[in-house]
Backbone as JSON Lines, residues from 0, in Angstrom:
{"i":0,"aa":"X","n":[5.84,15.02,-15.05],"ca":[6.23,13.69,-14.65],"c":[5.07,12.76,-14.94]}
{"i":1,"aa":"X","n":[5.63,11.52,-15.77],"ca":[4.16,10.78,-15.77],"c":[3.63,9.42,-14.75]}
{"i":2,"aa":"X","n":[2.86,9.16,-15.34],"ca":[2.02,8.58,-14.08],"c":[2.71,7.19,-13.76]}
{"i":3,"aa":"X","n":[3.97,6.72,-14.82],"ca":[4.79,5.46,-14.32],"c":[5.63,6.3,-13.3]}
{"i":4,"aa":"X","n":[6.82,7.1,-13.96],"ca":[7.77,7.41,-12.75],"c":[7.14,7.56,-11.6]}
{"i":5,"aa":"X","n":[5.32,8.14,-10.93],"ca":[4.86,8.28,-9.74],"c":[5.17,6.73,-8.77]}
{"i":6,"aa":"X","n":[4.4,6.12,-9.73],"ca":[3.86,4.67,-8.96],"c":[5.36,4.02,-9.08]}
{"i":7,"aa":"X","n":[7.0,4.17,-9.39],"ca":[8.22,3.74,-8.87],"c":[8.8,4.53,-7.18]}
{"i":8,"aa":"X","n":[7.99,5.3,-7.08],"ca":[8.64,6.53,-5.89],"c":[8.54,5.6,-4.75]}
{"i":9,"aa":"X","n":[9.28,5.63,-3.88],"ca":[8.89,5.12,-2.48],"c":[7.53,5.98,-1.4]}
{"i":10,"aa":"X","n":[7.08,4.85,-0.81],"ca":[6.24,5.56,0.58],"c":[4.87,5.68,-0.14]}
{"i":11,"aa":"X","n":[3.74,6.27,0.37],"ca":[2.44,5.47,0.36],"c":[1.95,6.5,-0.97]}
{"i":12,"aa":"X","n":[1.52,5.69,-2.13],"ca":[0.56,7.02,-3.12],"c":[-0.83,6.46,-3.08]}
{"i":13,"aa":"X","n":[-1.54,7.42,-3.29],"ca":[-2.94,7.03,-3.23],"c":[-3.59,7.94,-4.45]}
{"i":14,"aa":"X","n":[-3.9,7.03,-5.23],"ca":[-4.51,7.7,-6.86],"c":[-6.01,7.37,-6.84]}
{"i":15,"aa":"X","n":[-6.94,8.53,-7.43],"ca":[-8.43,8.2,-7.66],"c":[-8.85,7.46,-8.57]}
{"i":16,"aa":"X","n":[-9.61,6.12,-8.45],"ca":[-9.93,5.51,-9.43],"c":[-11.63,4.94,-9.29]}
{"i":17,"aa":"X","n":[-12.2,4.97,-10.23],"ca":[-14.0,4.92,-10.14],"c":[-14.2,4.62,-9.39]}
{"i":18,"aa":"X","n":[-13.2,3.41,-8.29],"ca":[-14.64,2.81,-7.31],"c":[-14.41,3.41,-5.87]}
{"i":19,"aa":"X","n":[-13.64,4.44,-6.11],"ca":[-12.52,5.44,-4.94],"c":[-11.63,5.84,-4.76]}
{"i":20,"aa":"X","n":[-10.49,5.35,-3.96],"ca":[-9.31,5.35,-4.41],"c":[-8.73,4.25,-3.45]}
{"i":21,"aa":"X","n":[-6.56,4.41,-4.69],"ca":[-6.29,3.15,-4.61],"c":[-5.01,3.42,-3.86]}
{"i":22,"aa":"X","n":[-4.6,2.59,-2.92],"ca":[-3.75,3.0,-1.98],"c":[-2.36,1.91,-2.23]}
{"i":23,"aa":"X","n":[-1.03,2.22,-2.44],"ca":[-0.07,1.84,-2.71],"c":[1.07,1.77,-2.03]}
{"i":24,"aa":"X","n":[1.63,0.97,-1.17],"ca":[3.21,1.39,-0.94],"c":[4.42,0.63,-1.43]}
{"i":25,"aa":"X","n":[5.13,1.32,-1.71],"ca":[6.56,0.96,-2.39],"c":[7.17,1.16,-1.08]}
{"i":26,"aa":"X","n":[8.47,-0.06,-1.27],"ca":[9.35,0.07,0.1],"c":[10.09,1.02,-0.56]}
{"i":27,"aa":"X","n":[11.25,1.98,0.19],"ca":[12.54,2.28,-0.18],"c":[13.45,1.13,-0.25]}
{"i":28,"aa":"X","n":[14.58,1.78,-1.31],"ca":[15.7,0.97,-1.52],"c":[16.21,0.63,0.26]}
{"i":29,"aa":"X","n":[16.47,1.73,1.03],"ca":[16.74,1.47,2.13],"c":[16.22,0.87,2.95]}
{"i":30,"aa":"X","n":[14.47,1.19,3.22],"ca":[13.93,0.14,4.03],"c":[13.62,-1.68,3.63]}
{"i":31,"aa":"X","n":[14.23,-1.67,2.53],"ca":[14.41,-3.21,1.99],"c":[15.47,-3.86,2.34]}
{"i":32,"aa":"X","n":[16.31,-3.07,2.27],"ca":[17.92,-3.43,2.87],"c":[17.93,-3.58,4.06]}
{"i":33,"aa":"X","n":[17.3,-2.74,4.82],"ca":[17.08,-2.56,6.54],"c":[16.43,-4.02,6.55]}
{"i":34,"aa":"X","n":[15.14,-4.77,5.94],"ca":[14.36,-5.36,6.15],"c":[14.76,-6.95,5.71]}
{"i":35,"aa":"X","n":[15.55,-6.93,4.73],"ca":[16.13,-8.46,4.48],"c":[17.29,-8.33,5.47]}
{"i":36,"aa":"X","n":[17.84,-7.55,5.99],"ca":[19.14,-8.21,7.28],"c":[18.1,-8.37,8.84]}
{"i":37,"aa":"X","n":[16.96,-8.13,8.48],"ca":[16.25,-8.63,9.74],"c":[15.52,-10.17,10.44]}
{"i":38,"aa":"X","n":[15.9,-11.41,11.16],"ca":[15.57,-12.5,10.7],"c":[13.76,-12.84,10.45]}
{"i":39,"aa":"X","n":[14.12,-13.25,9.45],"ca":[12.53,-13.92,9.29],"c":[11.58,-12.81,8.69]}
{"i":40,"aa":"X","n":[12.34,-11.55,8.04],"ca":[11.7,-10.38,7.45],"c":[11.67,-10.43,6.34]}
{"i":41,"aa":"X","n":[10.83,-9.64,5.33],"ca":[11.38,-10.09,3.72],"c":[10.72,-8.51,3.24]}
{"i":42,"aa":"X","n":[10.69,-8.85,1.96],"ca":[10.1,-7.23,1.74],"c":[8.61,-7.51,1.34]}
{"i":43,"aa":"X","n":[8.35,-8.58,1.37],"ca":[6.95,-8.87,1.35],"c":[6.52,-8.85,2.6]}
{"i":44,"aa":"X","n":[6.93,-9.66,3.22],"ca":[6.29,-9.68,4.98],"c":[6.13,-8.12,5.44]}
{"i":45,"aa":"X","n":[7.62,-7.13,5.09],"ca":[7.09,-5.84,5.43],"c":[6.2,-5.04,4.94]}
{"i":46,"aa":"X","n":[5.67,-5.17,3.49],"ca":[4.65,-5.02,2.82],"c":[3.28,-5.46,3.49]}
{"i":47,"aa":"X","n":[2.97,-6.45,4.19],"ca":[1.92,-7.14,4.27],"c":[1.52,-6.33,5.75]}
{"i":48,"aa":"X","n":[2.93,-6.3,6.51],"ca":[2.09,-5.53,7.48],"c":[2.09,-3.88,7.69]}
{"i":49,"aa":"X","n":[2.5,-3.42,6.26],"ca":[1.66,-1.73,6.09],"c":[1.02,-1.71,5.81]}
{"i":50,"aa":"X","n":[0.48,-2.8,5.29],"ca":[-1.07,-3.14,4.5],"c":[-2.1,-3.44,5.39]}
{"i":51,"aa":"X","n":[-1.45,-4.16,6.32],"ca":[-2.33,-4.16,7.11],"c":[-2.69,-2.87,8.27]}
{"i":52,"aa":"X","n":[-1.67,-2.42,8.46],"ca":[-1.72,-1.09,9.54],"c":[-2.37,-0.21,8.79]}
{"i":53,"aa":"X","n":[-2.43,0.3,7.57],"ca":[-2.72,1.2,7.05],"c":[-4.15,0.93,6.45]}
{"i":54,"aa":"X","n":[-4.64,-0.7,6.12],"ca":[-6.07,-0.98,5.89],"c":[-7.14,-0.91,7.38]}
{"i":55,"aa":"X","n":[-6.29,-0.95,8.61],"ca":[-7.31,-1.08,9.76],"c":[-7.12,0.11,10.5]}
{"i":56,"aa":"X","n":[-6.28,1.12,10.34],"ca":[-6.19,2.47,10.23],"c":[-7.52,3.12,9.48]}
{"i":57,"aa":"X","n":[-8.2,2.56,8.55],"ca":[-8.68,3.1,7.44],"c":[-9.98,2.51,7.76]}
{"i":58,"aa":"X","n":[-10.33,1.4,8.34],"ca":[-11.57,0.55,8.35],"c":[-11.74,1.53,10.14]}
{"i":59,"aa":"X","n":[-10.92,1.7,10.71],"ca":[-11.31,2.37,12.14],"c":[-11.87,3.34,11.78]}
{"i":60,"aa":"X","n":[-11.69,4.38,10.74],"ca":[-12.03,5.76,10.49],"c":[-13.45,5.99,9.92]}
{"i":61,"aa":"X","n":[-13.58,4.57,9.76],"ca":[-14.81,4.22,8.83],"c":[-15.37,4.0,7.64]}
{"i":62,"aa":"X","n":[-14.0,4.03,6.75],"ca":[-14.01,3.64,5.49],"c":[-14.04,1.99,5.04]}
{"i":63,"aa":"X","n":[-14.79,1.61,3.72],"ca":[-14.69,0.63,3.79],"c":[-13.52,0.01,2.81]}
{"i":64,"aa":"X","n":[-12.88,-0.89,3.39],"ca":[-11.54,-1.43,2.15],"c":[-11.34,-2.82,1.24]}
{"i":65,"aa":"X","n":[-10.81,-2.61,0.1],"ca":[-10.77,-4.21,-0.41],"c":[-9.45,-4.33,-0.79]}
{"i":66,"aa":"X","n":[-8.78,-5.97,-1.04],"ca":[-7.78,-5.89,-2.03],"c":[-8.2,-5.92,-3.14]}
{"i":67,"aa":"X","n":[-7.7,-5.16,-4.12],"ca":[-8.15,-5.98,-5.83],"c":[-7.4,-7.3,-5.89]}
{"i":68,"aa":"X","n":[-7.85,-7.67,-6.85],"ca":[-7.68,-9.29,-7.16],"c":[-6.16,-9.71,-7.49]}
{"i":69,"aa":"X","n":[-5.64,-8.47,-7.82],"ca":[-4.33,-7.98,-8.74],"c":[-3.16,-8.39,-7.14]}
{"i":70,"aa":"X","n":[-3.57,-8.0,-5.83],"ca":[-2.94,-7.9,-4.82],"c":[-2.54,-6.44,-4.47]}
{"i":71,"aa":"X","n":[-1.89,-6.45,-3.14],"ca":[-0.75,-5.77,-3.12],"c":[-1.24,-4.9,-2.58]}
{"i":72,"aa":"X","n":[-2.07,-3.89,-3.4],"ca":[-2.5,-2.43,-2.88],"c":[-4.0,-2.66,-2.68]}
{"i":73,"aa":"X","n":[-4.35,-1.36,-1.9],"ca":[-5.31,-1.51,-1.21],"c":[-6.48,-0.68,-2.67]}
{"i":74,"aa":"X","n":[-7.79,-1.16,-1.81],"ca":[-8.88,0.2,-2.61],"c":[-9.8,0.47,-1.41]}
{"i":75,"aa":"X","n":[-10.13,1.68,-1.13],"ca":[-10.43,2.07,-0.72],"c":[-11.97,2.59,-1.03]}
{"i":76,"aa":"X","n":[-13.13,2.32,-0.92],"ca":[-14.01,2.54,-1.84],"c":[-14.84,3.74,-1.46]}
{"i":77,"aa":"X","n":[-15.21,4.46,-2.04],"ca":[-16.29,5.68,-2.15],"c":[-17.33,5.52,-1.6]}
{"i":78,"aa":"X","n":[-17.9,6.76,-0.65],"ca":[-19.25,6.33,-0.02],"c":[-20.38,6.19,-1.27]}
{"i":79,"aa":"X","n":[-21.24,5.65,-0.94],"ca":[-22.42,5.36,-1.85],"c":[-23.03,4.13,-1.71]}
């Protein structure tokens, strides 16, 4: 399987890239559907706050995190 069909899958992937690694979530078809009949929800807004649960999840543990410039997904950076 190559490395596009991965990054279409739903739910969180996290791939190694030089400066650590890079943390991703795709909604499901379903939790998008669930999430636009909710008021004032969108699939961005639900995006923004796994991003956020899952970046201060990650900064508690003691890692340090950035967005890339690109958006969206997280990086996670390597000790050093």
């Amino acid at each position: 399987m190559g490395e596009d069909a991965e990054d279409s899958r739903p739910g969180l992937a996290v791939t190694t890239v030089p400066a650590g690694v890079l943390v991703r979530w795709t909604a499901s078809d379903g939790f998008a559907s669930l999430a636009k009949d909710q008021p004032g929800a969108s699939g961005d807004s639900m995006k923004v706050i796994v991003q956020a649960a899952v970046s201060g999840l990650l900064v508690q543990l003691g890692h340090t995190v950035r967005e890339p410039e690109d958006g969206g997904d997280l990086l996670v950076l390597a000790d050093g």
